[in-house]
C-alpha positions as protocol buffer text, in pm:
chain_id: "A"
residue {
  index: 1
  type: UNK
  ca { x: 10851 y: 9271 z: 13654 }
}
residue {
  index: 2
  type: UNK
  ca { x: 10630 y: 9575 z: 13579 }
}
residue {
  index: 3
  type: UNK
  ca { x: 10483 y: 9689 z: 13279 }
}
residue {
  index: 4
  type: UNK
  ca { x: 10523 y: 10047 z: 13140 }
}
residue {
  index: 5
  type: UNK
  ca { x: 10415 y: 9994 z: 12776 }
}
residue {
  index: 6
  type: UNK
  ca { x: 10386 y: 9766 z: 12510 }
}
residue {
  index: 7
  type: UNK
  ca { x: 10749 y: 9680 z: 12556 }
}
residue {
  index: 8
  type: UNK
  ca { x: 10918 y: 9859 z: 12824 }
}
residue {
  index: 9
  type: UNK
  ca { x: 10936 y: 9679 z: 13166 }
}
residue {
  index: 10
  type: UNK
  ca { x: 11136 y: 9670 z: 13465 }
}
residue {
  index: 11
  type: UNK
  ca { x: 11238 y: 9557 z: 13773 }
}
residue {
  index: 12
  type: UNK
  ca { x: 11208 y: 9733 z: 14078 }
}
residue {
  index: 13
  type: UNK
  ca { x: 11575 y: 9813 z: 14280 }
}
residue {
  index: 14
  type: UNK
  ca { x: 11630 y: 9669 z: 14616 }
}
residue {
  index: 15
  type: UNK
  ca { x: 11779 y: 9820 z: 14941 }
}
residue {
  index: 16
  type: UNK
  ca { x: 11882 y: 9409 z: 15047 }
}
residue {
  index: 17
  type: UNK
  ca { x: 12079 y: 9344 z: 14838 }
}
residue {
  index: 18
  type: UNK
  ca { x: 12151 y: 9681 z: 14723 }
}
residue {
  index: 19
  type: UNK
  ca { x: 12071 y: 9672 z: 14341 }
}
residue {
  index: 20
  type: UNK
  ca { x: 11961 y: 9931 z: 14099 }
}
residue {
  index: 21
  type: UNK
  ca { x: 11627 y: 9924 z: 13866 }
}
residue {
  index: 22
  type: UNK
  ca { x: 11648 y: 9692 z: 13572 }
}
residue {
  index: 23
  type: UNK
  ca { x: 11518 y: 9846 z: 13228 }
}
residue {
  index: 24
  type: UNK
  ca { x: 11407 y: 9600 z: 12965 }
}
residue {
  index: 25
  type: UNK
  ca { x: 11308 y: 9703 z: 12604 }
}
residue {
  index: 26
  type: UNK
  ca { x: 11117 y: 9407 z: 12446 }
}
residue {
  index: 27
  type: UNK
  ca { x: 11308 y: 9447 z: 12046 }
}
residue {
  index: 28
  type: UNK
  ca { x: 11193 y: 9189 z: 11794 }
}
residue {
  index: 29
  type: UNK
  ca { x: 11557 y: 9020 z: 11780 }
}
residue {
  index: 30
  type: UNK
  ca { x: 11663 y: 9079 z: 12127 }
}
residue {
  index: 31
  type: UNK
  ca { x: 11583 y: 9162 z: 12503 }
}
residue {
  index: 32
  type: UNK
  ca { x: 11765 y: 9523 z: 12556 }
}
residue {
  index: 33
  type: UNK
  ca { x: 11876 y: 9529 z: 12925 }
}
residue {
  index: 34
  type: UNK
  ca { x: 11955 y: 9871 z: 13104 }
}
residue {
  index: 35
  type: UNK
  ca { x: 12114 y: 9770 z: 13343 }
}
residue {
  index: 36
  type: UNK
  ca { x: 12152 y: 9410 z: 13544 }
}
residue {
  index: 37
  type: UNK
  ca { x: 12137 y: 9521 z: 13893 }
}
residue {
  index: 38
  type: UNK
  ca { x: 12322 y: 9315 z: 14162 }
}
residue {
  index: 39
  type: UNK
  ca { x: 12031 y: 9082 z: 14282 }
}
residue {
  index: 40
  type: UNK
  ca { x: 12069 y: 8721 z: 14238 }
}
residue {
  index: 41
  type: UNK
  ca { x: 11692 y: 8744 z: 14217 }
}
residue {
  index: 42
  type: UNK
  ca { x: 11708 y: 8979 z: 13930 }
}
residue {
  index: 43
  type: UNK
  ca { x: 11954 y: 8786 z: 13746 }
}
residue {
  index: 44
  type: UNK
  ca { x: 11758 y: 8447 z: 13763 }
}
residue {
  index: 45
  type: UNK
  ca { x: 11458 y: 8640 z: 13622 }
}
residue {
  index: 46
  type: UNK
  ca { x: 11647 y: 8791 z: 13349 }
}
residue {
  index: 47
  type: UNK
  ca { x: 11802 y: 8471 z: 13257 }
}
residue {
  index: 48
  type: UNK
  ca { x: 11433 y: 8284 z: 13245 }
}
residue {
  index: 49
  type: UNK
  ca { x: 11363 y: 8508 z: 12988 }
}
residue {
  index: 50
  type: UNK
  ca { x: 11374 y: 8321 z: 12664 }
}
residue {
  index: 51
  type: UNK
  ca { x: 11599 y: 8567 z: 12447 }
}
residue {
  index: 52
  type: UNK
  ca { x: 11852 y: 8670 z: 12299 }
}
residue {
  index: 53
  type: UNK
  ca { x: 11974 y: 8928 z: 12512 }
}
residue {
  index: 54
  type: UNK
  ca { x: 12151 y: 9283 z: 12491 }
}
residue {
  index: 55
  type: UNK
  ca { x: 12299 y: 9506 z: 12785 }
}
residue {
  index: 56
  type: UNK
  ca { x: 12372 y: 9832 z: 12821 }
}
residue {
  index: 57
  type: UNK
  ca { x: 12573 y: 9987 z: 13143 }
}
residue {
  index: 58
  type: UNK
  ca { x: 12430 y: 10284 z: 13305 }
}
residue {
  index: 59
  type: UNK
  ca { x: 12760 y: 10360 z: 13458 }
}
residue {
  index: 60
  type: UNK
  ca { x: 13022 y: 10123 z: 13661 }
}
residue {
  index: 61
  type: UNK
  ca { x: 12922 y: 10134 z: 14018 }
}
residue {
  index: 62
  type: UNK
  ca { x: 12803 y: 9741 z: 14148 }
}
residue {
  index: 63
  type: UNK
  ca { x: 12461 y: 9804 z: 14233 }
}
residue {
  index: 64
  type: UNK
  ca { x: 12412 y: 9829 z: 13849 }
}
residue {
  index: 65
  type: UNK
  ca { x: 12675 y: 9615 z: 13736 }
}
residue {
  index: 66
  type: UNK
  ca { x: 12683 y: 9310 z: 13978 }
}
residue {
  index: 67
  type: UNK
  ca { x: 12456 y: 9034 z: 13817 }
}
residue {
  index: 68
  type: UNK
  ca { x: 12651 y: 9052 z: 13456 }
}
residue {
  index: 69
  type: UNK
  ca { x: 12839 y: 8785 z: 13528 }
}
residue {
  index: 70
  type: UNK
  ca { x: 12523 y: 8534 z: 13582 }
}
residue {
  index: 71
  type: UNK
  ca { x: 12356 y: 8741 z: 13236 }
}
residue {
  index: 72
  type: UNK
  ca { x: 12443 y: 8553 z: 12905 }
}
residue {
  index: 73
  type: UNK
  ca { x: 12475 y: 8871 z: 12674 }
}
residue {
  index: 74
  type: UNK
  ca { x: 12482 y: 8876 z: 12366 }
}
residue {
  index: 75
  type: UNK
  ca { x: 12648 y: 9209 z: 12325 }
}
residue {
  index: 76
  type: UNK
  ca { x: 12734 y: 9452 z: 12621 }
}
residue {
  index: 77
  type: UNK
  ca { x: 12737 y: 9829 z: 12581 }
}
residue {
  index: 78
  type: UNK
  ca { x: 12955 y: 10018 z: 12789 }
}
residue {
  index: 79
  type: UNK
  ca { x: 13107 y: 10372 z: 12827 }
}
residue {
  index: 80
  type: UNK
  ca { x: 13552 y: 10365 z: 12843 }
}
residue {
  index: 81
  type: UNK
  ca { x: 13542 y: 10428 z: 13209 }
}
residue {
  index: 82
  type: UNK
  ca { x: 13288 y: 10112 z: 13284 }
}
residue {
  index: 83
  type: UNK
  ca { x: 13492 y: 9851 z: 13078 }
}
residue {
  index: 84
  type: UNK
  ca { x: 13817 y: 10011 z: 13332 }
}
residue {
  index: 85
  type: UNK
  ca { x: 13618 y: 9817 z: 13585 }
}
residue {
  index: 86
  type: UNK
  ca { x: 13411 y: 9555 z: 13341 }
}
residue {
  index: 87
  type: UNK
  ca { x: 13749 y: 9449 z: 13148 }
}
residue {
  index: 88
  type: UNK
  ca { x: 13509 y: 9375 z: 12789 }
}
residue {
  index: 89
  type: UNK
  ca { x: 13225 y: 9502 z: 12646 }
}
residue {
  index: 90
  type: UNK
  ca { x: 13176 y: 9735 z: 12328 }
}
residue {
  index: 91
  type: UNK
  ca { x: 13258 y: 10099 z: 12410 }
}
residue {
  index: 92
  type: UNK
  ca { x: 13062 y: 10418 z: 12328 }
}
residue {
  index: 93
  type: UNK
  ca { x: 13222 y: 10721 z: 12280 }
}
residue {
  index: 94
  type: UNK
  ca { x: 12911 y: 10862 z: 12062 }
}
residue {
  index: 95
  type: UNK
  ca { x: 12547 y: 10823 z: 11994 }
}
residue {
  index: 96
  type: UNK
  ca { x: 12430 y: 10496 z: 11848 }
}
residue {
  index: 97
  type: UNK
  ca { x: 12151 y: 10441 z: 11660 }
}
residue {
  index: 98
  type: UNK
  ca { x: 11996 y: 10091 z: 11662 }
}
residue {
  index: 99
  type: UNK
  ca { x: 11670 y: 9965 z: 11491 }
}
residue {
  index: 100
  type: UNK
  ca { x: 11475 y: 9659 z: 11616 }
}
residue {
  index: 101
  type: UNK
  ca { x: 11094 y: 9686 z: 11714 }
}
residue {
  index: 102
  type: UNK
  ca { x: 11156 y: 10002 z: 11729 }
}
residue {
  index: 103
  type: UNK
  ca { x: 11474 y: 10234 z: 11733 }
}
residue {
  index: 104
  type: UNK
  ca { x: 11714 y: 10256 z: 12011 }
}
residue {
  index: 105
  type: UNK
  ca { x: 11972 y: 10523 z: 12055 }
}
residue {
  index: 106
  type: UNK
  ca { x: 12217 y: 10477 z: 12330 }
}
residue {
  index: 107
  type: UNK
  ca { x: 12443 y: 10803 z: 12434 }
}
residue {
  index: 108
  type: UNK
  ca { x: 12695 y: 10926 z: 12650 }
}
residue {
  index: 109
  type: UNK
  ca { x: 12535 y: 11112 z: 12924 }
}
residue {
  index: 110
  type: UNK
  ca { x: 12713 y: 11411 z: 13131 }
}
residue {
  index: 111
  type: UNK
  ca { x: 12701 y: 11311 z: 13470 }
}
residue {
  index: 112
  type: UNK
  ca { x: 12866 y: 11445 z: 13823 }
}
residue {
  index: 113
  type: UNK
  ca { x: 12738 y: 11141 z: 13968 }
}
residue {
  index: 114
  type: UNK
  ca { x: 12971 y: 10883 z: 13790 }
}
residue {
  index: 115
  type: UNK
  ca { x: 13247 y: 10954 z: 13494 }
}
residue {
  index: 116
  type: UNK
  ca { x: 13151 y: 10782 z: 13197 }
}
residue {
  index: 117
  type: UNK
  ca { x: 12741 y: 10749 z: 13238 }
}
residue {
  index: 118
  type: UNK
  ca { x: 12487 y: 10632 z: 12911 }
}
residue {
  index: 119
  type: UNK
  ca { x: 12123 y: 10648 z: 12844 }
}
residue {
  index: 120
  type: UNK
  ca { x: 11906 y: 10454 z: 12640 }
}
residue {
  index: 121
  type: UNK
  ca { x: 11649 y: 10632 z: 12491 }
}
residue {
  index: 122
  type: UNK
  ca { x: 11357 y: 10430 z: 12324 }
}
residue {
  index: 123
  type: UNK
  ca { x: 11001 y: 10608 z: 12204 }
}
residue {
  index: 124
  type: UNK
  ca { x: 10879 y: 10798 z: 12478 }
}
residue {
  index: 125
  type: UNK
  ca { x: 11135 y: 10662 z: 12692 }
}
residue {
  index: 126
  type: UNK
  ca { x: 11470 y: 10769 z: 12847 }
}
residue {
  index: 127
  type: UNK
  ca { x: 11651 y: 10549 z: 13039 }
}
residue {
  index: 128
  type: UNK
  ca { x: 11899 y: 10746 z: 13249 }
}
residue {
  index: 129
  type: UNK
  ca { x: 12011 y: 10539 z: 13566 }
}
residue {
  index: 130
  type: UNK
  ca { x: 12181 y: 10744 z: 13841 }
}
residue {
  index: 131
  type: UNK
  ca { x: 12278 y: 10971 z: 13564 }
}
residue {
  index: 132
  type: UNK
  ca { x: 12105 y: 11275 z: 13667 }
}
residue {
  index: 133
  type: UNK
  ca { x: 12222 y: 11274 z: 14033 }
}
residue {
  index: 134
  type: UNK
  ca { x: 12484 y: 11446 z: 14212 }
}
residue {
  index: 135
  type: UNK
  ca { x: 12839 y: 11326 z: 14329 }
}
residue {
  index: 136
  type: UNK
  ca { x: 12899 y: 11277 z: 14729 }
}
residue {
  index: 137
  type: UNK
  ca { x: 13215 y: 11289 z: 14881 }
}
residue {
  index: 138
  type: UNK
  ca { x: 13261 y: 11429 z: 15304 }
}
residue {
  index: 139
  type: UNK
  ca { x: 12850 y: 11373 z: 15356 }
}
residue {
  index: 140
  type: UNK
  ca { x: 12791 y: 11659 z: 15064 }
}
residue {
  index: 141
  type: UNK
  ca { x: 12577 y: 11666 z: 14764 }
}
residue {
  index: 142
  type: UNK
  ca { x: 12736 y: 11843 z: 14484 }
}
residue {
  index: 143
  type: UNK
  ca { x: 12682 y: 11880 z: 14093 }
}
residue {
  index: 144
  type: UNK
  ca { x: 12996 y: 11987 z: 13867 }
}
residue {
  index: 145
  type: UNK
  ca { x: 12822 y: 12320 z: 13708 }
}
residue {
  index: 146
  type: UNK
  ca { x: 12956 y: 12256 z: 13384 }
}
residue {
  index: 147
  type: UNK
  ca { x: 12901 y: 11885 z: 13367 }
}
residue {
  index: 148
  type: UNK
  ca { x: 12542 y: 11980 z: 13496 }
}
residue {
  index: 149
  type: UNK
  ca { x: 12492 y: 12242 z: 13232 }
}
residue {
  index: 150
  type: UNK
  ca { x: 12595 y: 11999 z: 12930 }
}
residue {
  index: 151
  type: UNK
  ca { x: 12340 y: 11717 z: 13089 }
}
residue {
  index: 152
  type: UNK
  ca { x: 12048 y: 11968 z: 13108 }
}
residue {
  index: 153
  type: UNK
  ca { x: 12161 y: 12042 z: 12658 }
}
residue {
  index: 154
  type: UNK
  ca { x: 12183 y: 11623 z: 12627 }
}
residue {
  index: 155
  type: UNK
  ca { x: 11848 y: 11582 z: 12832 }
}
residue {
  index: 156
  type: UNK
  ca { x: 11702 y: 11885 z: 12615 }
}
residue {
  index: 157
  type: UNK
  ca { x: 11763 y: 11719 z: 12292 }
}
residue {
  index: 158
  type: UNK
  ca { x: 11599 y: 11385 z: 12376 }
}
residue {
  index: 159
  type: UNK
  ca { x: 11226 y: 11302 z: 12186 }
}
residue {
  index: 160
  type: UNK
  ca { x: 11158 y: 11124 z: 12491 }
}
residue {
  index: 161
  type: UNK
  ca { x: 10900 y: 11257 z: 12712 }
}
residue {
  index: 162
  type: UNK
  ca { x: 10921 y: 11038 z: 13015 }
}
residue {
  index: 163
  type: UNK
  ca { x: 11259 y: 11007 z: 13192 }
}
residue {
  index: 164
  type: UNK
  ca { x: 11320 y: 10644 z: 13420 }
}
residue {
  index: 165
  type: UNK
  ca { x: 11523 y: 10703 z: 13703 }
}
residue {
  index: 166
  type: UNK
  ca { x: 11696 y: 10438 z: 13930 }
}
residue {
  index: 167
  type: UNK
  ca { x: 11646 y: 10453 z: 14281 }
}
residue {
  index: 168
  type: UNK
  ca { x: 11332 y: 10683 z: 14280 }
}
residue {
  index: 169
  type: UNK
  ca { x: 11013 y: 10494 z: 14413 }
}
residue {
  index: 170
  type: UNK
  ca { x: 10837 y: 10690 z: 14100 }
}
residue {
  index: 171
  type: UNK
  ca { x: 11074 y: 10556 z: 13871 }
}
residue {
  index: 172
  type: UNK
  ca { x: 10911 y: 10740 z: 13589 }
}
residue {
  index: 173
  type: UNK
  ca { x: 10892 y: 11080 z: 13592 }
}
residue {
  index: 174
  type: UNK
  ca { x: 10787 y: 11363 z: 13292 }
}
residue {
  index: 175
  type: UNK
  ca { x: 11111 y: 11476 z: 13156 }
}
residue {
  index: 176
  type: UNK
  ca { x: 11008 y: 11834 z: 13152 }
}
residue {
  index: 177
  type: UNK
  ca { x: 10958 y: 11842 z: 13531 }
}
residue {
  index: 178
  type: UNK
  ca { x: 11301 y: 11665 z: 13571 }
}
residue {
  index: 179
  type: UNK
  ca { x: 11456 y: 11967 z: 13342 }
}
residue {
  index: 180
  type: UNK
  ca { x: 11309 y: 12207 z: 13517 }
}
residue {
  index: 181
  type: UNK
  ca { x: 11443 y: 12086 z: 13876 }
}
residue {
  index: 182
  type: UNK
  ca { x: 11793 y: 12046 z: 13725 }
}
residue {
  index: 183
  type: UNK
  ca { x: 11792 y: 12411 z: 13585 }
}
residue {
  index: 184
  type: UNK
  ca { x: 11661 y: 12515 z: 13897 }
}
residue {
  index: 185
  type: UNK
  ca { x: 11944 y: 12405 z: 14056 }
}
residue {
  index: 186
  type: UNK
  ca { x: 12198 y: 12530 z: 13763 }
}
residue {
  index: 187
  type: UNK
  ca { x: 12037 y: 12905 z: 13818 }
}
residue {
  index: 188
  type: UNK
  ca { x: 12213 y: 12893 z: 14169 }
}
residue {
  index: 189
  type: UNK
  ca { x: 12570 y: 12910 z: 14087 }
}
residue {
  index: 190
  type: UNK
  ca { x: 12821 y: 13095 z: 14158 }
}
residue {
  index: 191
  type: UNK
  ca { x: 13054 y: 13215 z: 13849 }
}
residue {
  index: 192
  type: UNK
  ca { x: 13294 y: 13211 z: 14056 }
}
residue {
  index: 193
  type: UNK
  ca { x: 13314 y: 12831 z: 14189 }
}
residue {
  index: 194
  type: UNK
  ca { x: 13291 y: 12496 z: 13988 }
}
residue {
  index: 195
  type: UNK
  ca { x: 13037 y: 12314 z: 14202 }
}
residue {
  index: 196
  type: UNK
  ca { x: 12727 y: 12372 z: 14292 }
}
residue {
  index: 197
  type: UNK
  ca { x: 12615 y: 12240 z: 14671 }
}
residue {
  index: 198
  type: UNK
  ca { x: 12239 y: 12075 z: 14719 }
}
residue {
  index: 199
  type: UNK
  ca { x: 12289 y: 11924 z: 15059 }
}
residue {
  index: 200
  type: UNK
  ca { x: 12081 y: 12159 z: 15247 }
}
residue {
  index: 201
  type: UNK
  ca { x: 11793 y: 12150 z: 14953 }
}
């Protein structure tokens, strides 16, 4: 587990399994989980961790949502499209607003890597999973432009000055240099077609 601040931690994803980075927010009442990875490893560390616990899906693919069956959860947040593939869970269809050690605000994120994405924003802190990448289909990278232009407006309005992103061996990253590289790449389009390719860039 590695420290970020007074009580935001996490735990590193793997390639062996393949398993995303776990977010933990330390609250008074409860142990806020982004995410529970799909390490067995993970989930026995989680689980030795003597609280009450809270989780929050980044999205629905396995690498994020394998270990929730070995989690005992309290409450699970989930987008619509996640509890398609999680079968319970409380949905989100708006921002949410939670106070304990500090305040919490889960929201839906825009997202042409997965349908139905949420980030957890806490202090200085966003949360944001795979949100912020692209969608691959044939061996091509590809962001839906308009889906890409309403998550650079969400990512905009967050207080949060430090964005935490899965899969990146930074992991945290200013959130005005990740803005900046996602308008970059909105400035390319082409009115004329939906999509906007990065595989070459």
């Amino acid at each position: 587990m590695l420290s970020l601040g007074e009580r935001v931690s996490y735990i590193k994803a793997t390639e062996s399994p393949l398993s995303a980075d776990v977010g933990m927010f330390f609250g008074d009442r409860s142990l806020w989980i982004y995410d529970v990875g799909n390490n067995p490893d993970v989930s026995a560390e989680l689980e030795s961790i003597d609280s009450p616990k809270t989780v929050i899906l980044s999205h629905f693919h396995p690498d994020h949502t394998g270990g929730l069956a070995k989690i005992r959860a309290e409450r699970i947040y989930l987008s619509a499209y996640t509890r398609k593939y999680i079968g319970f869970g409380e949905t989100v269809t708006d921002d949410i607003y939670v106070r304990d050690g500090g305040e919490l605000h889960i929201f839906p994120l825009p997202s042409s890597h997965s349908k139905g994405a949420l980030g957890l924003e806490v202090g200085e802190y966003a949360f944001l999973g795979d949100g912020i990448y692209t969608a691959q289909k044939g061996g091509r990278h590809f962001y839906n432009a308009t889906l890409l232009r309403n998550m650079i407006l969400c990512l905009k309005r967050l207080d949060a000055k430090t964005f935490l992103l899965s899969h990146d061996e930074r992991y945290s990253l200013p959130g005005s240099e990740v803005i900046a590289g996602l308008e970059e790449i909105y400035s390319r389009r082409k009115k004329e077609e939906a999509y906007i390719d990065v595989t070459e860039y």
